[in-house]
C-alpha positions as CSV (number, residue, x, y, z in Angstrom):
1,X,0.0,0.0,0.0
2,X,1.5,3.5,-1.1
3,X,1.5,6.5,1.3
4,X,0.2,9.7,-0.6
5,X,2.0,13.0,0.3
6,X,0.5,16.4,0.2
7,X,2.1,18.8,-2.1
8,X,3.1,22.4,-1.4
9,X,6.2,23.4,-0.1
10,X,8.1,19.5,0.1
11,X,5.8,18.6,-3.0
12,X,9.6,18.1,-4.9
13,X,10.4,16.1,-1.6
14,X,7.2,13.9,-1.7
15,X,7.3,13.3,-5.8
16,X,11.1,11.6,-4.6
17,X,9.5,9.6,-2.0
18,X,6.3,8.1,-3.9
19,X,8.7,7.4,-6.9
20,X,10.8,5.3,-4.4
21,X,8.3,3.5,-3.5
22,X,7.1,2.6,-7.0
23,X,10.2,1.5,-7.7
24,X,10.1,-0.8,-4.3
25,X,6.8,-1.6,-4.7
26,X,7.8,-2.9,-8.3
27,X,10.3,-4.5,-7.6
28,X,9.2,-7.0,-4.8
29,X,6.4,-7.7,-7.4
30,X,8.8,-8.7,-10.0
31,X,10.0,-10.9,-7.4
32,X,7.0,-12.9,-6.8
33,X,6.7,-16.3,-8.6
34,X,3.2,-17.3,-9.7
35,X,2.2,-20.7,-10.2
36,X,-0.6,-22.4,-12.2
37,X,-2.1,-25.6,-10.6
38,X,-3.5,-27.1,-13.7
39,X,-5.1,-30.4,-13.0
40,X,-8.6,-31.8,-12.2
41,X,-10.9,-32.4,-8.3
42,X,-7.4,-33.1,-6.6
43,X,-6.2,-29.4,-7.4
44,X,-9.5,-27.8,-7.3
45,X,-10.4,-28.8,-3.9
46,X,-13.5,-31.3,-4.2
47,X,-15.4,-31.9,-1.1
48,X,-13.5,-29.4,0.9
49,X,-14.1,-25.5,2.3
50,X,-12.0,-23.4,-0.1
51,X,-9.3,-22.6,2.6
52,X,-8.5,-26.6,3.2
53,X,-8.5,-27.2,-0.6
54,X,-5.0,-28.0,-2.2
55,X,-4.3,-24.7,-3.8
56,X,-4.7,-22.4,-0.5
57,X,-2.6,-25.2,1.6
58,X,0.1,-24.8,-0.7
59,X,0.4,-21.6,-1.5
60,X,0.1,-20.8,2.5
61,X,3.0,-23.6,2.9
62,X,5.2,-22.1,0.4
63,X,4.6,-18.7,2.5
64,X,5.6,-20.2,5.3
65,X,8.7,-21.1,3.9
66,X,9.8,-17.9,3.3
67,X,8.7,-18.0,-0.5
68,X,7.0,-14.9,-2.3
69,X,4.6,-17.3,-4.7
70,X,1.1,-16.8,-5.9
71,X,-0.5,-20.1,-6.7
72,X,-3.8,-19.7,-9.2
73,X,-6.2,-22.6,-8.5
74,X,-6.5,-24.2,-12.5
75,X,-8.2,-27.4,-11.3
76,X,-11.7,-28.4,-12.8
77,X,-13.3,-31.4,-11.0
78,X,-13.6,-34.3,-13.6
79,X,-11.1,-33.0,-16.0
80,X,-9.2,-35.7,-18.2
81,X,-6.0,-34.9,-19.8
82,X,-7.7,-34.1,-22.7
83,X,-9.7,-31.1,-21.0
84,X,-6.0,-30.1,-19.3
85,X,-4.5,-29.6,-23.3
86,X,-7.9,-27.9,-24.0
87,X,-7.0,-25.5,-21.6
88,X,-3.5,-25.1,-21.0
89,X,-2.5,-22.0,-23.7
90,X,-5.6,-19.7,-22.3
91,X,-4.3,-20.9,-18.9
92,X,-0.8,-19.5,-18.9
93,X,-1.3,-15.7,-18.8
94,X,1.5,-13.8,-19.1
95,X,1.9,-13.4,-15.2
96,X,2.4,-17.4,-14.7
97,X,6.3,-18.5,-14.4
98,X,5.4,-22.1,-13.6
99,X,2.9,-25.0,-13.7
100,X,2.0,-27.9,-11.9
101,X,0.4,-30.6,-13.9
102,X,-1.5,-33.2,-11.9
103,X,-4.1,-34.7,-14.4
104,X,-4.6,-38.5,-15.5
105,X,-6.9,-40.0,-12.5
106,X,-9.9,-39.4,-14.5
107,X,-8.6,-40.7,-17.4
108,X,-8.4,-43.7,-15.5
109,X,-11.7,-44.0,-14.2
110,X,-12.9,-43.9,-17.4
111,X,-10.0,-46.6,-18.8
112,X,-9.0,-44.3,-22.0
113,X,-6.0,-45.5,-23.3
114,X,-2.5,-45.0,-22.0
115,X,-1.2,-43.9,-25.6
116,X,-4.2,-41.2,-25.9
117,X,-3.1,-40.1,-22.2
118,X,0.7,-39.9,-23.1
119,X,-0.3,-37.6,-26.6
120,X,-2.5,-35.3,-24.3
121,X,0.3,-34.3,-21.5
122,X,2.8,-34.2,-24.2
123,X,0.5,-32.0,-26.1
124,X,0.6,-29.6,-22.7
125,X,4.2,-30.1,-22.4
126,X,4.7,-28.8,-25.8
127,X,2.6,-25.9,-25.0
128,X,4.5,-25.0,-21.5
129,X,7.8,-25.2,-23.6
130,X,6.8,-23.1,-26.4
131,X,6.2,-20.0,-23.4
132,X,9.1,-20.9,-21.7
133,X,7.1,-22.2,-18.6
134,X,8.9,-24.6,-16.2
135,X,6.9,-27.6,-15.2
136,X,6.9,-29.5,-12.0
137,X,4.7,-33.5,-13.2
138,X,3.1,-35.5,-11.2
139,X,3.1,-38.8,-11.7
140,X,0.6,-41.6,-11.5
141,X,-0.5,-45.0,-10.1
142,X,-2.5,-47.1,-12.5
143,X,-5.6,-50.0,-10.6
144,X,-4.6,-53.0,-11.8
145,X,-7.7,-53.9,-12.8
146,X,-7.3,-52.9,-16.7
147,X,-4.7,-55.5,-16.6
148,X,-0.8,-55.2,-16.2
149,X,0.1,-54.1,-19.9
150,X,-2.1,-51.2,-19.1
151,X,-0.9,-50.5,-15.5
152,X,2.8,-50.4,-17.0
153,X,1.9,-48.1,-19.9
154,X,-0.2,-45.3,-18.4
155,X,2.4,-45.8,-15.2
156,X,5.7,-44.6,-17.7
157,X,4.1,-42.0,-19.3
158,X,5.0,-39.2,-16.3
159,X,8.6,-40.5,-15.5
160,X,9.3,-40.6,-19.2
161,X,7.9,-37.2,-20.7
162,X,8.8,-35.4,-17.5
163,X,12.6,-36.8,-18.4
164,X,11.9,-36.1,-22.5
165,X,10.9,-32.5,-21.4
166,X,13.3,-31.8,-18.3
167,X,10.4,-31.1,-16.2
168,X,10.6,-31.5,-12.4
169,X,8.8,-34.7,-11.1
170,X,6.9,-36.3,-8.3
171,X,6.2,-39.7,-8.5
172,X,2.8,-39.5,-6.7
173,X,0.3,-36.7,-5.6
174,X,-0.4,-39.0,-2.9
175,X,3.1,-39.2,-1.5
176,X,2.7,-37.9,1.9
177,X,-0.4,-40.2,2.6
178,X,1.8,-43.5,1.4
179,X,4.7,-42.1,3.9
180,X,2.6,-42.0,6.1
181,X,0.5,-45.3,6.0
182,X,2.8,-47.6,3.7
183,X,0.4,-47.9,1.5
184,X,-2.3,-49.7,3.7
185,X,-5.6,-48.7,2.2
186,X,-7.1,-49.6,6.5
187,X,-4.8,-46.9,8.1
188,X,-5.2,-44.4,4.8
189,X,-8.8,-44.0,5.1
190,X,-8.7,-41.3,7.4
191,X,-6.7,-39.2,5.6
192,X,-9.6,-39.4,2.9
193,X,-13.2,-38.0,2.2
194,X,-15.8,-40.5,2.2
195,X,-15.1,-41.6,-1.2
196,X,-12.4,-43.0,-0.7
197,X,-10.7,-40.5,-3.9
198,X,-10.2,-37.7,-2.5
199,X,-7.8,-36.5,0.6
200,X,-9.4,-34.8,3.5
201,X,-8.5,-31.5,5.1
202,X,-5.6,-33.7,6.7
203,X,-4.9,-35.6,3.7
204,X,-3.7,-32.2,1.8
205,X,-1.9,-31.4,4.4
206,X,0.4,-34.5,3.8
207,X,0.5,-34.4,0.5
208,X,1.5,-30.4,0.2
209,X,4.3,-31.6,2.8
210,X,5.8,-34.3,1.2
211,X,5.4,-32.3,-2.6
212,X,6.8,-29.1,-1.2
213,X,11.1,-29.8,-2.4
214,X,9.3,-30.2,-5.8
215,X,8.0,-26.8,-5.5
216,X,10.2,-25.3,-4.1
217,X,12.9,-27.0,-6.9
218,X,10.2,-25.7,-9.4
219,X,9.9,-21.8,-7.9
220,X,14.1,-22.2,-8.4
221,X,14.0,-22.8,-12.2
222,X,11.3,-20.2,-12.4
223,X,13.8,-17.9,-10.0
224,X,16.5,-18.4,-12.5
């Protein structure tokens, strides 16, 4: 916020002072990294009050850090990675210097296939590269239900583009709920809504803990 002087006799003085604090004032901004979250329910927040979603717990854990970063909320709940290339090049405006893409579970629940998947986050990787946009991926954990052919091949896609593309990369957005329970779906369920998809309050919490060196390795790049 800018203090106003009155002009008159120190008006030269005052013009001096409000143009040093433009300066300031426009500096610190320039220092401020702004992040997109594009991804589907998991980013957006599903079944949680906006302050608990994943977006605000991140952003507010990044501040806590010590990090100057604005984190824009680009999830839309039942988005495949189809929807996330629809979206991605009116999605980077020209204040975002980074993006977090964590799309793919829906395109599981609804079994399209692993190659269409891979073509789709490539497709958004392509975009991110053309403005010069770092990337942080997150990865993901195929059912085995589909069969393990298609476990394996949706499974590579992340580790493999994100190395293609010299992305950042985490393995899992679930990672801070598998520290925590190993795995076991019995201990996990608390950390969840009553879906069983979707973390609770606590559940984010974890997560945004265990994902925060890939931000914070991602806010770098962007720093650079």
């Amino acid at each position: 916020m800018f203090q106003w002087f009155t002009y008159g006799a120190a008006g030269g003085a005052s013009k001096a002072a409000i143009a040093v604090s433009v300066v300031w004032a426009s500096l610190a901004s320039a220092e401020q990294v702004t992040v997109l979250a594009l991804g589907d329910s998991l980013t957006q927040g599903y079944g949680l009050p906006i302050e608990q979603g994943f977006v605000p717990q991140l952003e507010g854990a990044l501040r806590a850090a010590g990090h100057d970063v604005a984190v824009i909320n680009g999830g839309v709940s039942g988005d495949t990675t189809a929807g996330g290339l629809a979206r991605v090049a009116w999605s980077l405006t020209p204040e975002v210097d980074a993006m977090i893409v964590n799309l793919g579970g829906n395109d599981l629940l609804r079994g399209i296939a692993p190659e269409v998947a891979r073509a789709n986050i490539r497709g958004i990787l392509e975009v991110a590269a053309g403005e010069g946009i770092d990337v942080l991926l997150v990865g993901m954990q195929a059912p085995g239900n589909y069969g393990p052919d298609y476990k394996a091949a949706f499974e590579a896609i992340f580790p493999e583009l994100s190395e293609e593309f010299g992305t950042v990369y985490l393995e899992s957005y679930f990672a801070g709920t598998f520290d925590v329970t190993g795995g076991e779906l019995a201990d996990a369920a608390k950390y969840f809504q009553p879906d069983g998809i979707h973390p609770s309050a606590e559940g984010v919490r974890l997560n945004v803990a265990a994902m925060l060196p890939q931000v914070e390795a991602l806010l770098q790049r962007a720093g650079d």
